[in-house]
C-alpha positions as CSV (number, residue, x, y, z in Angstrom):
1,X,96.9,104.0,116.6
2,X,93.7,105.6,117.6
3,X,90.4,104.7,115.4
4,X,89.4,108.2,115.7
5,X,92.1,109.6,114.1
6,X,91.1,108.9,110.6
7,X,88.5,109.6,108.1
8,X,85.4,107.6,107.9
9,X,83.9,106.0,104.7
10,X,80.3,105.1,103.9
11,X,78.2,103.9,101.3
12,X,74.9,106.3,100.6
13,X,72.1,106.4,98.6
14,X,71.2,110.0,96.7
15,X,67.3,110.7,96.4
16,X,67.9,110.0,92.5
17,X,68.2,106.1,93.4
18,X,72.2,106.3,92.7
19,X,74.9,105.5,95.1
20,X,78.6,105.8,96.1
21,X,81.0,105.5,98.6
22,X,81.9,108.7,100.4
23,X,84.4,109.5,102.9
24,X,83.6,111.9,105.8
25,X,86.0,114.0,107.5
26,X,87.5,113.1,110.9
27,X,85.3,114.1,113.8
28,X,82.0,113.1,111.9
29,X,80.5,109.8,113.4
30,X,77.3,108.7,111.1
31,X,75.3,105.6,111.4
32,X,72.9,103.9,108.8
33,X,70.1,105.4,108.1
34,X,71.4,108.8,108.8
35,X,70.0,111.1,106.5
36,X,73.0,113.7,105.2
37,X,72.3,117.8,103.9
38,X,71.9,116.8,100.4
39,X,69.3,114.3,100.9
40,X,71.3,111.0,100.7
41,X,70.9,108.4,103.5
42,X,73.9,106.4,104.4
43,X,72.9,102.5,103.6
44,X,76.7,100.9,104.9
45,X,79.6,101.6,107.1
46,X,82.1,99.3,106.6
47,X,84.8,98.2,109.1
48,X,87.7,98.9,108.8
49,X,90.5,95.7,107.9
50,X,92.5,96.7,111.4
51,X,90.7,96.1,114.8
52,X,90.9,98.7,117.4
53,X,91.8,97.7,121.1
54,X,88.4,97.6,122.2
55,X,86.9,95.1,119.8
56,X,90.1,92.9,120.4
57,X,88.8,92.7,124.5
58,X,85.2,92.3,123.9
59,X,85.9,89.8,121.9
60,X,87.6,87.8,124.6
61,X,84.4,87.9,126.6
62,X,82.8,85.8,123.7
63,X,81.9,82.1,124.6
């Protein structure tokens, strides 16, 4: 399974001090801090529960 095949969730902050968790469509990468069209800035991205591949092999180069 390919990470980039799915949806991506984040938590974000609205200028009104609220926040929620939002998912963004496939396709859309967004880091914290990112400030989004309506004015709410992305605070978290969670990882997701599954590792991809690529985490699994960096992790091997851990000491």
């Amino acid at each position: 399974m390919n990470s980039w095949e799915y949806s991506m969730w984040a938590y974000i902050r609205h200028p009104d001090g609220s926040t929620e968790e939002r998912e963004f469509p496939t396709g859309i990468s967004i880091e914290i801090g990112d400030i989004l069209e309506d004015g709410a800035v992305v605070i978290d991205v969670p990882y997701p529960d599954d590792y991809d591949d690529d985490v699994d092999s960096l992790l091997s180069y851990d000491e």
